[in-house]
N, C-alpha and C positions, 0 to 999 in steps of 0.2 A: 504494500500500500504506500504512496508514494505522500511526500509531505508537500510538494508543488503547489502552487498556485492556493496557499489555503491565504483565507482573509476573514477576521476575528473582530467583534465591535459590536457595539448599538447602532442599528442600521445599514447593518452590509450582508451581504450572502455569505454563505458559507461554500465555498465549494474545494472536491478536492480530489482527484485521479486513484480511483481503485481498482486492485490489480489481486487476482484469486491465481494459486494453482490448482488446475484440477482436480488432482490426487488427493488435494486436502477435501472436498465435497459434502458434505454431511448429505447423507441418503437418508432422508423421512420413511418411517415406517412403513407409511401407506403407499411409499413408490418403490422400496426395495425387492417386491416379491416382481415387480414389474410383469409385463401383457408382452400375449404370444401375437405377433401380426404372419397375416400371409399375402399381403399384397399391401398396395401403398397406392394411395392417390396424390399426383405433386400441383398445387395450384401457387400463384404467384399476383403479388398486383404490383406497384412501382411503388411501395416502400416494404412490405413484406414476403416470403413464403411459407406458404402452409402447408404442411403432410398430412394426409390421414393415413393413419397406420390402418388396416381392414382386420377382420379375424373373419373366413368365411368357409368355418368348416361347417357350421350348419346355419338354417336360413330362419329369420331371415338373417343377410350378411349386416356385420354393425361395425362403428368406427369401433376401433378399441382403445383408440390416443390420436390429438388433436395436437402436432407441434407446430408453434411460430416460430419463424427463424428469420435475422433481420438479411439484405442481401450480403452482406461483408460478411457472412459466415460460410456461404454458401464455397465460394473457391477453396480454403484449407478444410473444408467437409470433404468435398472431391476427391481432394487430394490425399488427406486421410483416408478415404476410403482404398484406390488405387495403392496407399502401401500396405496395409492391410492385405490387399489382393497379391501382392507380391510375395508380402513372407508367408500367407496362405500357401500359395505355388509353392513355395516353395519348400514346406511342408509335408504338405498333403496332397500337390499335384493340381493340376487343373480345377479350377472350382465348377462344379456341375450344374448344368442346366436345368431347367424345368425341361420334362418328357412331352413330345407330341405326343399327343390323343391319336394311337394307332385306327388307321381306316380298313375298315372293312371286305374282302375279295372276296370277289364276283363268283361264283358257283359257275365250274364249266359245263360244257354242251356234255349230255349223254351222261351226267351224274344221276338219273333218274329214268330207272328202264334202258339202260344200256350201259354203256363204261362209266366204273364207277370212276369218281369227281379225282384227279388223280392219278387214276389206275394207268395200265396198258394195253393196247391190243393185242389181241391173236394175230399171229405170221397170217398175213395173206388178207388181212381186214382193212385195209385201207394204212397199212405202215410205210408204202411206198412211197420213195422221196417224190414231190412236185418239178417237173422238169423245166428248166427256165433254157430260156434261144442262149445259144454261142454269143458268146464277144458281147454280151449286152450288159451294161452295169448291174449290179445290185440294186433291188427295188429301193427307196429310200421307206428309212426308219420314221415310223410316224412318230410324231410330237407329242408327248402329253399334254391334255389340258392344263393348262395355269388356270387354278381357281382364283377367281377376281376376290379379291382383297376387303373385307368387309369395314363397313364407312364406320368410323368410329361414333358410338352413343354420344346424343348431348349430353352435356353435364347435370345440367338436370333432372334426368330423365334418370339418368345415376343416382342421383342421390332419392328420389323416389323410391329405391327398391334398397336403399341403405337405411340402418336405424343407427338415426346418431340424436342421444338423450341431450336433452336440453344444458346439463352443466357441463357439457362437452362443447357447445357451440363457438366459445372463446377459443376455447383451446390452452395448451399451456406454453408460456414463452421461454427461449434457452439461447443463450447467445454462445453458447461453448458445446462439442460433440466431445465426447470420449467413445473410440469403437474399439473394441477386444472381440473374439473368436478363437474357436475351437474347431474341432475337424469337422464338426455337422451344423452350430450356429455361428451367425452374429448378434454381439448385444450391444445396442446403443447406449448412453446416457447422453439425455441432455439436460445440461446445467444452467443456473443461471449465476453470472457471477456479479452478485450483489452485495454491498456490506451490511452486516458484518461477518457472512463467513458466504460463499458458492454453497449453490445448494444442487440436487441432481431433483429436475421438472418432473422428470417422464423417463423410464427405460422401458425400452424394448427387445424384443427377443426376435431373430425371424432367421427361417434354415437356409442355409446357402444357398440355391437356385433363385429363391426370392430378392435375396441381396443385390445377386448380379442384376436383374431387372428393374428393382432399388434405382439402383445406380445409373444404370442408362436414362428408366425415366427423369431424374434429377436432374443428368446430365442436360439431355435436350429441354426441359425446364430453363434451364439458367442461360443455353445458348437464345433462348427464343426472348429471355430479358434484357440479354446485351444487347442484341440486334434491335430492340426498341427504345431500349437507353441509347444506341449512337444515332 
């Protein structure tokens, strides 16, 4: 805590530059068992961003934690995260993904009342190769379809099918990240460093696949506020 710019007297302000370590944090009882999140919504205006942490293992889905974060926080968050990501790597190896939703194959011809789905023919059933002309190229390979890309939900229309209880509407504010990990989570805290001692706002918990997409959504967040601040 710095002694700088202090000014003492009948009729003057007081003002004076405080400075917390993190490590030092007093963690409140009701924030230390902290919330599990499995996604994250990132909103932003031109003096704040907001997170909602989700929890949406059953429905309906609800915020689980509401944080403010002023934009000056935002770049050494990043950046914190990204070395995280590295001694991760370099740990435990690549951090894993969320899994596509495997699709579905199509049942072939003659798996019903004839060869089963699968199966082989009998010598002499139709197993003989298709004869293509001399010196002609190869038929070309057909193209899969590219499934067109689906138009993202308004925000509102979002938050319709979210349940976020009314002393959550604020939210809670933290001008300092602390992230730590293990080989299956990440755990936030965010602080707020206020005198007379930093406090930790809100911690979260969320499993690595979530993080990395965490992070990317943040990312294009903060790109999309520079580009309207220049």
């Amino acid at each position: 805590m710095s002694d700088e710019n202090r000014n003492e007297g009948p009729g003057k302000g007081y003002h004076e530059e405080v400075q917390h370590s993190p490590a030092t944090a007093r963690i409140p009882e009701k924030v230390s068992p902290g919330v599990f999140s499995t996604g994250t919504i990132v909103m932003h205006g031109p003096h704040e961003f907001v997170i909602d942490f989700l929890q949406s293992l059953a429905h309906p889905r609800r915020v689980a934690a509401r944080v403010v974060l002023p934009p000056t926080v935002i770049p050494p968050f990043l950046a914190a995260l990204q070395d995280n990501f590295t001694k991760y790597t370099q740990l435990f190896g690549p951090l894993p993904r969320m899994p596509q939703p495997r699709t579905a194959t199509p049942p072939r011809e003659g798996g019903e009342g004839g060869e089963p789905a699968g199966g082989t023919k009998p010598a002499g059933a139709g197993n003989e190769p298709t004869p293509f002309p001399l010196n002609q190229p190869d038929p070309p390979a057909a193209k899969p379809a590219t499934p067109a890309s689906p138009s993202p939900m308004p925000i509102a229309e979002v938050y319709e099918h979210l349940k976020l209880p009314d002393e959550m509407l604020s939210g809670v504010y933290a001008n300092t990240v602390v992230i730590s990990h293990t080989g299956a989570e990440f755990c936030f805290d965010f602080i707020t460093s206020f005198f007379p001692r930093s406090a930790v706002a809100a911690r979260i918990y969320m499993a690595c696949p979530h993080v990395v997409e965490f992070s990317e959504s943040l990312t294009r967040s903060w790109e999309q506020f520079r580009s309207r601040q220049r």
